[in-house]
C-alpha positions as CSV (number, residue, x, y, z in Angstrom):
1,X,181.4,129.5,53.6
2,X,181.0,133.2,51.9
3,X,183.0,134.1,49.2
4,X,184.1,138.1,50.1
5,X,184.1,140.7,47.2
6,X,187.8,142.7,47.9
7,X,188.2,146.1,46.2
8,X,191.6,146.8,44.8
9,X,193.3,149.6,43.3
10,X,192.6,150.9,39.9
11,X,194.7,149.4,37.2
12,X,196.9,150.8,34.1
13,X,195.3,152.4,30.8
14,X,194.6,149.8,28.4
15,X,195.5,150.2,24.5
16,X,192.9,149.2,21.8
17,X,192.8,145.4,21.8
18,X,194.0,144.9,24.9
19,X,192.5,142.4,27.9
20,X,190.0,144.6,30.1
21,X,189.3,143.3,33.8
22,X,185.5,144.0,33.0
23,X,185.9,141.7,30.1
24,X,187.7,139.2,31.6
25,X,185.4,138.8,34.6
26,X,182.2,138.5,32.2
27,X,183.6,136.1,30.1
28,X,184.8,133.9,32.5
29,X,181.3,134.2,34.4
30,X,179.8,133.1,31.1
31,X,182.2,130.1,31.0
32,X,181.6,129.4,34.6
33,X,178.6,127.2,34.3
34,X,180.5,124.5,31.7
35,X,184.0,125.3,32.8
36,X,184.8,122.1,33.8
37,X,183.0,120.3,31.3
38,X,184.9,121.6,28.6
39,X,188.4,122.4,30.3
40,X,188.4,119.7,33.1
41,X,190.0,116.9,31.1
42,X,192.0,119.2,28.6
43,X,193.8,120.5,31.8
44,X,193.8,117.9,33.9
45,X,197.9,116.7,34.2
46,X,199.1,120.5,34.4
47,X,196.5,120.8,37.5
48,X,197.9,118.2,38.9
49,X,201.8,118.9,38.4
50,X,201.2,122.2,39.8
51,X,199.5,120.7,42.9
52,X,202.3,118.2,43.6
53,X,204.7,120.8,42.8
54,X,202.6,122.9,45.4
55,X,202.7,120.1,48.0
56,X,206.2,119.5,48.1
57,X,206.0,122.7,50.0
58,X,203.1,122.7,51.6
59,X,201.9,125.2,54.5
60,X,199.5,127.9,53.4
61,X,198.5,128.4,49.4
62,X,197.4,130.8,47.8
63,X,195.2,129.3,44.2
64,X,195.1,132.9,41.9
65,X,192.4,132.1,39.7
66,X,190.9,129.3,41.5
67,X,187.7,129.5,39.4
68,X,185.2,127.0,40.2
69,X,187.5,125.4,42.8
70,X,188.0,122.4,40.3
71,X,192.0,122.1,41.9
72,X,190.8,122.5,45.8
73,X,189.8,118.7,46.8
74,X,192.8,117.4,45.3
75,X,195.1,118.8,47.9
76,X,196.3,117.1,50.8
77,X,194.2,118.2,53.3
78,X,197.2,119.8,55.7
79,X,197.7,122.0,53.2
80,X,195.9,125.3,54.3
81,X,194.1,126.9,50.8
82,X,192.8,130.4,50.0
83,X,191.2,130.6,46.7
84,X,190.7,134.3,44.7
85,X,189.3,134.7,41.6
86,X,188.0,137.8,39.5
87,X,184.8,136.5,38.6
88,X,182.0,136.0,41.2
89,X,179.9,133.3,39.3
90,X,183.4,131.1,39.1
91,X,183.9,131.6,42.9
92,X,179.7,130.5,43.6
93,X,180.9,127.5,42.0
94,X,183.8,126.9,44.1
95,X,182.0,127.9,47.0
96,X,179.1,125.0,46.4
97,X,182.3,122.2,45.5
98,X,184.0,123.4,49.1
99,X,180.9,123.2,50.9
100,X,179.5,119.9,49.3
101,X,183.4,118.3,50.0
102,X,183.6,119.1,53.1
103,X,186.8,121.2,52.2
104,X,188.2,122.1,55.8
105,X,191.2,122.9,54.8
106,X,190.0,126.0,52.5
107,X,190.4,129.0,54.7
108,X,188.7,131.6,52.5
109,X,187.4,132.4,48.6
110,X,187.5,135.9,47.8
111,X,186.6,138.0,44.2
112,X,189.9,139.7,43.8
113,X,192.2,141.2,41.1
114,X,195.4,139.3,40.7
115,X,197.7,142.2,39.8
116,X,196.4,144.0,43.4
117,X,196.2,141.2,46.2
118,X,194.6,142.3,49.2
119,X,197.2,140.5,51.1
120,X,199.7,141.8,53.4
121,X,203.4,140.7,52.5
122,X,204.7,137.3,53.1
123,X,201.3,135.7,53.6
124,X,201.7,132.3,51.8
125,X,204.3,129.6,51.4
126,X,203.1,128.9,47.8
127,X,201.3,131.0,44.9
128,X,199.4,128.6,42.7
129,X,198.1,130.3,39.4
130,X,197.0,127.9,36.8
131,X,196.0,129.0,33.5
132,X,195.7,132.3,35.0
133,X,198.8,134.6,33.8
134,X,197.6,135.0,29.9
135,X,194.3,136.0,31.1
136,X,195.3,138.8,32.9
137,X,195.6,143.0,31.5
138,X,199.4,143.6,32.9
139,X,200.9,139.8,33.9
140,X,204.1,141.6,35.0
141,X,202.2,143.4,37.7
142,X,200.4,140.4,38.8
143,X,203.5,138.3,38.8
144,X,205.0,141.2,40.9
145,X,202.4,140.8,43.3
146,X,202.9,136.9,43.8
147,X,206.2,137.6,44.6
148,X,205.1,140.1,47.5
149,X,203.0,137.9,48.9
150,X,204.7,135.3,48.7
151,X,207.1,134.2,52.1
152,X,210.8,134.2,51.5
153,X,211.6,130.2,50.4
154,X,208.4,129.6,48.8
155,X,207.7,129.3,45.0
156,X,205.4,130.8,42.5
157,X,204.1,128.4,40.5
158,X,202.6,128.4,37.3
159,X,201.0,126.5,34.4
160,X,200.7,129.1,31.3
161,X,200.4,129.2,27.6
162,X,203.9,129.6,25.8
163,X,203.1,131.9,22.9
164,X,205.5,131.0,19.9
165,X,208.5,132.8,18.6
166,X,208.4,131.8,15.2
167,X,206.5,129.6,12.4
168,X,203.4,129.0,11.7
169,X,202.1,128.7,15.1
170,X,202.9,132.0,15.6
171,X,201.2,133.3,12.6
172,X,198.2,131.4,13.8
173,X,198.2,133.0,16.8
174,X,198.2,136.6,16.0
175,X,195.5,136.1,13.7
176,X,193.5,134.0,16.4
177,X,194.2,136.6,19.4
178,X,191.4,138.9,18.8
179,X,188.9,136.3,18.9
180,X,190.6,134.7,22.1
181,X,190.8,138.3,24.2
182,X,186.8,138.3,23.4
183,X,186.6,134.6,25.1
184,X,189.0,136.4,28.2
185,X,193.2,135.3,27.4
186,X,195.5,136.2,25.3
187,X,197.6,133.4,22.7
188,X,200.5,135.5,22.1
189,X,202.2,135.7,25.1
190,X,206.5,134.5,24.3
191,X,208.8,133.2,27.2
192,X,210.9,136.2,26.9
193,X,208.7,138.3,29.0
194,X,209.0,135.7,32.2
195,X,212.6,135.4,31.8
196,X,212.8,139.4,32.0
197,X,210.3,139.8,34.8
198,X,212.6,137.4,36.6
199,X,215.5,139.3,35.7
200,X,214.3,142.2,36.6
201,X,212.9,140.9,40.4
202,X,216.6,140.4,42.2
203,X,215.1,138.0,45.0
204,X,213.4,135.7,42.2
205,X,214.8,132.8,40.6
206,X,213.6,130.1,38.0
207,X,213.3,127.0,39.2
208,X,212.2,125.3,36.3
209,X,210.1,125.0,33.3
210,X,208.5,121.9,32.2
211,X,206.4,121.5,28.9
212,X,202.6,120.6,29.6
213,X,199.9,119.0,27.2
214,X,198.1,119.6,25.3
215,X,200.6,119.4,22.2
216,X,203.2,121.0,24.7
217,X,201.9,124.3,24.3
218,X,201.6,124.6,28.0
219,X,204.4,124.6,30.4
220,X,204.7,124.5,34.5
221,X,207.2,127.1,35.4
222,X,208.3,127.4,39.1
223,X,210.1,130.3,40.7
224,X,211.8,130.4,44.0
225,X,212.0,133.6,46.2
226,X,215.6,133.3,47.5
227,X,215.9,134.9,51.6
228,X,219.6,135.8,50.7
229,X,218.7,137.8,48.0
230,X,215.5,139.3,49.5
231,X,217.6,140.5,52.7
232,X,220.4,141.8,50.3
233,X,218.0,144.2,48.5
234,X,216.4,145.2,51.5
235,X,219.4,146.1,52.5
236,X,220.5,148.0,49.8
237,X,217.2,150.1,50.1
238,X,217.7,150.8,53.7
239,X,221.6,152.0,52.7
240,X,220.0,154.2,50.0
241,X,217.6,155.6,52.5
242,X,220.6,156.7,55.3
C-alpha cells in the first residue's frame, strides 16, 4: 500500500503563539522515528478504550491522526480502517506496520489536514481521533468536520488532554504551553470549549466522558450524531430556503 498526499483548503490566520500546520507536521515527523517508544506505553489504555468504544460500532473507521499506525492491528479485523495523518514520515511508518501485519482490513493511509477531510459526507460509521484534538490550529473546525463525515448514528470519539480550570495545574500549564506548541500540542485546552462546540452542532450529542491516565489528565469523550436531529435541521434549512 501507498500512502496518498491530499490537498485541502487553506486554513484560518493564526495569532502569535498559536499551533501552525507547518509546525505541527515537522514536529511530529521529528517524533515519528521514537513515537512509539516513548508514547506507546504512556498511552496505551486510552488507545485501547477508544478502540473498543470504536468496535462496539464497528463498519467503516476513520483513525484522524493515525500516526505511525500504532492503533491499526488491534482492531477486529471486520472493521474496515482508513488512517490520515498530517505528517508524511508518521504515515511511512504506518505504511511499513500495515504492510509487515498483513493489515487487510486497512482500506487506505492518506497525509491530510484534519480540520478539511477530503471526504464526501457521511462516509464512516466511526471517527477515531486519539490524542489528536490539542494538536490541531482550530479543533472546532476539525471537530466540525468529524461530524460531516461522520454517518448519521455513529460517534466521534476521542481521547484528548483536559486543560485545567483552576489551581496549580493550570498555572503550570500556561507557563509550559509555549514550550509544548514547539513539540506540536497545546496544554491549555478546558472542557468548556467541547461542551460549546456540542452545543452549538444541533445533530450532536455527548455520549460520555471518561477520565484516562495518566494521572487522569486524559479523558475518552464520545459523541453521537443523532438521525432525528440531523433530518430536523435539514429540514429547517430547506424551509428557510422556500
Amino acid at each position: 500500500m501507498m500512502f496518498a498526499v491530499v490537498g485541502g483548503k487553506d486554513g484560518r490566520a493564526l495569532g502569535a503563539g498559536e499551533l501552525d500546520k507547518d509546525t505541527i507536521a515537522k514536529a511530529y515527523g521529528r517524533w515519528a522515528p521514537v513515537y512509539d517508544l516513548v508514547f506507546g506505553a504512556v498511552f496505551d489504555q486510552g488507545r485501547r478504550a477508544a478502540i473498543a468504544a470504536a468496535e462496539r460500532i464497528g463498519g467503516r473507521i476513520l483513525e484522524v491522526g493515525v500516526g505511525t499506525g500504532i492503533s491499526l492491528p488491534d482492531y477486529d479485523r471486520k472493521c474496515r480502517l482508513f488512517g490520515v495523518d498530517i505528517s508524511e514520515g508518521m504515515l511511512r511508518k504506518a505504511e511499513e506496520r500495515v504492510s509487515e501485519l498483513g493489515l487487510s482490513n486497512v482500506e487506505g493511509l492518506a497525509v491530510m489536514d484534519a480540520e478539511n477531510l477530503s471526504f464526501p459526507d457521511a462516509s464512516f460509521d466511526v471517527i477515531v481521533a486519539q490524542y489528536v484534538i490539542t494538536t490541531v490550529p482550530n479543533p472546532e473546525a476539525a471537530l466540525n468536520e468529524f461530524a460531516r463525515v461522520l454517518k448519521s448514528g455513529g460517534e466521534i470519539i476521542l481521547v484528548s488532554r483536559i486543560g485545567a480550570e483552576a489551581g496549580l495545574r493550570r498555572t503550570l500549564e500556561h507557563w509550559f504551553a509555549p514550550a509544548a506548541r514547539r513539540l506540536g500540542w497545546r496544554t491549555e485546552f478546558a472542557w468548556g470549549r467541547y461542551v460549546s462546540w456540542a452545543q452549538a452542532t444541533p445533530q450532536i450529542r455527548l455520549i460520555e466522558r471518561r477520565a484516562m491516565p495518566p494521572l487522569g489528565h486524559f479523558s475518552l469523550i464520545r459523541f453521537g450524531k443523532d438521525a432525528v436531529a440531523e433530518a430536523a435541521a435539514s429540514s429547517r434549512i430547506t424551509s428557510s430556503r422556500a
